[in-house]
N, C-alpha and C positions, 0 to 999 in steps of 0.2 A: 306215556311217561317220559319225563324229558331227562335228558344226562343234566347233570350238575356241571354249574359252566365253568367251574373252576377245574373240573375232568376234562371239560371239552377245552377249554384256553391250552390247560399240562398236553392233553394230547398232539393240541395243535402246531406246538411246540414257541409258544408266547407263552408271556407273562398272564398270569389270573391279576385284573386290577381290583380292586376293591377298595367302598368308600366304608360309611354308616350315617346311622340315622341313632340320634338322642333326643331329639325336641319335636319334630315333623310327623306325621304320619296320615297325610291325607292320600285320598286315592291317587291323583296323579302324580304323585312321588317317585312310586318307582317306573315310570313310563320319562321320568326327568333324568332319573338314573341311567334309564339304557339310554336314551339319545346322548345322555355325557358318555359314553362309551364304557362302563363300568362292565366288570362281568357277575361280580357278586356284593351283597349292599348287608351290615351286620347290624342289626337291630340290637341295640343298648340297652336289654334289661336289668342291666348289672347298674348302671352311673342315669337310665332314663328311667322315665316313668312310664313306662308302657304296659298294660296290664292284657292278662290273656287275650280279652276280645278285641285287643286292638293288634297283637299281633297275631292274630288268626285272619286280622281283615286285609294286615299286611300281605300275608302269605298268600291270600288268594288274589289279591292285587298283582303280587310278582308273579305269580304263575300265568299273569298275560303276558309278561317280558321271557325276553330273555337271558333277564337276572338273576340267579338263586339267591335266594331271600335265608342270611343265618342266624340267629339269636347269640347274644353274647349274656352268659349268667356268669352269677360267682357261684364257686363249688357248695356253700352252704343252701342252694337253690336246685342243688342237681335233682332234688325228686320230684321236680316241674318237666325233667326232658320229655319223658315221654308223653303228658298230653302238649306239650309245645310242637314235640314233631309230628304227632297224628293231625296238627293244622296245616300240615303241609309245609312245614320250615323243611331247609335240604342242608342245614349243617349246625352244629351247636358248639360254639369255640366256651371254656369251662376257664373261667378266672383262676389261680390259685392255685393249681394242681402243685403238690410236691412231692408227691410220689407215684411208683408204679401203681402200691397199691389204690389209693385214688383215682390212678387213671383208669382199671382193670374196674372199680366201681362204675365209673360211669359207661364203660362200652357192655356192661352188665344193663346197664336202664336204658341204652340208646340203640345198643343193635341187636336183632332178633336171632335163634337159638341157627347152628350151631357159634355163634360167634360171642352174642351175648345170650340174657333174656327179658326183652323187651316184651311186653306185654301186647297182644294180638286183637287190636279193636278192627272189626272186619272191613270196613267201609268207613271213609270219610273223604273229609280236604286232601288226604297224605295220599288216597287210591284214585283220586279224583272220583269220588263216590260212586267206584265199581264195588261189587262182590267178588272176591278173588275165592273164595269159599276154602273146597279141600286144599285150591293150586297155591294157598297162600305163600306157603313154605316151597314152592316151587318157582313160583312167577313173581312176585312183587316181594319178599322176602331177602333174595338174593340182589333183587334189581335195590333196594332201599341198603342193604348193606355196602353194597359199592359207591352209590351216589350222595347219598347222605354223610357228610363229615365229619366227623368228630376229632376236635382239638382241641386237648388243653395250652393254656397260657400260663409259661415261666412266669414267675412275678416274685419268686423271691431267691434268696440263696439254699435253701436247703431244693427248690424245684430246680436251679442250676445244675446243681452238683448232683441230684439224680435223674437228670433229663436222659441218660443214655439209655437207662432202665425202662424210664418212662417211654420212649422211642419204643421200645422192644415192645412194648406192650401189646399183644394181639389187636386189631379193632381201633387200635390211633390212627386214625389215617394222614394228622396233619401236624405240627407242633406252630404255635408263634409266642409272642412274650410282650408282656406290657411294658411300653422303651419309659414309662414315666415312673412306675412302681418299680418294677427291675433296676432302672440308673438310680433310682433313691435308697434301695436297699445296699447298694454296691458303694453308696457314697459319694456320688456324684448323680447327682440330680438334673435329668434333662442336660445334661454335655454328653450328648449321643457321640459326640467324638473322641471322650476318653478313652484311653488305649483300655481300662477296666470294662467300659461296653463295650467297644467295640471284641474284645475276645470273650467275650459272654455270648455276643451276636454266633461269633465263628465258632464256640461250642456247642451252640443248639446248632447251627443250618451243618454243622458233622453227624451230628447225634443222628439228625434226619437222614442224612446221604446214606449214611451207614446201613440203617433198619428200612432203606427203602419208602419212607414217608418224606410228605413233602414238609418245606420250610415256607414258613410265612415272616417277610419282612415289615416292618412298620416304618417308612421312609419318607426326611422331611426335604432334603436336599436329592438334585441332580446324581451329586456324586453322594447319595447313600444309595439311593438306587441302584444306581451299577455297580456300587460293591456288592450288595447284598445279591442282587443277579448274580453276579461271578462266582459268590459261597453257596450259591444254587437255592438259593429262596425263589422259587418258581411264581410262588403267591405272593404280591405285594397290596397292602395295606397301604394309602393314601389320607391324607389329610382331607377330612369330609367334611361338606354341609358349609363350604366359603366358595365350592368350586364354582364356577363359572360355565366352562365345557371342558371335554374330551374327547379329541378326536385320534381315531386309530387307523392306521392304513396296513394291508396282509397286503405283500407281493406276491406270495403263492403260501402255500399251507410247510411250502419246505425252506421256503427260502427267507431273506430278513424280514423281521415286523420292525416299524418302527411307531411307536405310540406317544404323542403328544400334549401335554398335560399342560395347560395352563390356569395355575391359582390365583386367585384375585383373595388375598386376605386382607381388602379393607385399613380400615385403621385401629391395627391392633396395640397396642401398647407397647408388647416385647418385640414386634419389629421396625416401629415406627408410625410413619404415616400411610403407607401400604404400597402395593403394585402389585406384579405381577411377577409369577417364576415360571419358565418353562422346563418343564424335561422329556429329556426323550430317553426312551429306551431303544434300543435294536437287540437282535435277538442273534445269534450265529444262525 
């Protein structure tokens, strides 16, 4: 059973980078992802069309990488987690959450007893089709509760204002927020630099520091990246599916990472006729 590599990035004391996939889903997809240096890739069931058997083929795709493979639904979909994680998915980020109670729902359908109660299909993609039999609740129970993430997504003002609750919630391992839905509810639409996002930003990635869960950033710019680093968003969210590459370079597992992102977005309309952005990140 492999750690979730957004465990392993947090441990290693780097960034967890992450793209997604909305349109794409062939097999060498995610073998494109680890060579762009990605650490985790979120499958868009929420805004894509992707339907179970295709992201179960996903799932066993990533499980040749060393990618974890997350599903992104909206909350009116939550009663798909659990056969979506018995495919072997290793995180489920929940659109829309606005309260604890909500949140406390879904770590109910995502992780198994004592945390939640997830329903116990003995063998599949998710055990790599062991029998874990009596040991379930022993051996892969415990390992699937740590590794497997579960995080909802701020997206409006009432999930703002209860995100501290939300944090608290037993079983959230993660929080992030949708910088498109979130800036439009707030009144500023996509001006991720409004002083309104940006302290929306700094009240989830506290919420997190606080309850000990991690913060996931969604970063378009050099200098959002490093702020959102600095407010301790361990996990950052990139702009997917225009990349080009990503290369990363560790000097030691204790000392600076610096990781190099170069976007080619083409010719897009809202930025012009296109090029190229670098960022870098280093790590203390």
């Amino acid at each position: 059973m492999k750690e979730n590599s957004i465990r392993r990035a947090v441990r290693e004391g780097r960034a967890a980078l992450g793209t997604g996939l909305k349109e794409f889903a062939s097999r060498g997809v995610p073998w494109i992802i680890e060579a762009a240096g990605f650490d985790y890739c979120a499958i868009d069931h929420e805004h894509g069309a992707f339907d179970m058997e295709t992201i179960a083929n996903l799932a066993s795709w990533f499980q040749a990488t060393n990618v974890s493979a997350i599903v992104r639904i909206h909350k009116s979909f939550a009663h798909l987690i659990p056969g979506i994680l018995d495919q072997g998915i290793m995180g489920i980020q929940v659109s829309e959450v606005e309260n604890a109670e909500e949140a406390r729902a879904i770590v109910r359908l995502a992780k198994y007893p004592p945390i939640g109660n997830r329903g116990i299909s003995g063998q599949g993609p998710h055990t790599g089709y062991k029998s874990y039999g009596p040991r379930h609740a022993t051996e892969y129970a415990p390992w699937a509760n740590e590794n497997i993430i579960i995080f909802p997504s701020i997206e409006s003002i009432d999930g703002l204002e209860n995100v501290e609750k939300i944090a608290a919630v037993e079983g959230i391992d993660m929080i992030a927020y949708g910088h498109s839905d979130l800036s439009a509810q707030l009144g500023v639409h996509l001006d991720l630099e409004h002083s309104k996002f940006k302290a929306a930003v700094r009240r989830i990635a506290a919420a997190c520091n606080a309850h000990g869960k991690l913060a996931r950033g969604s970063a378009e710019t050099e200098a959002q990246i490093e702020e959102y680093w600095r407010l301790g968003c361990k996990v950052l969210n990139l702009p997917g599916e225009r990349r080009e590459h990503v290369s990363r370079r560790n000097e030691s597992t204790r000392g600076p990472c610096t990781c190099a992102v170069e976007v080619d977005w083409g010719a897009d309309p809202m930025r012009g006729s296109g090029g190229y952005l670098i960022i870098l990140i280093t790590t203390p």
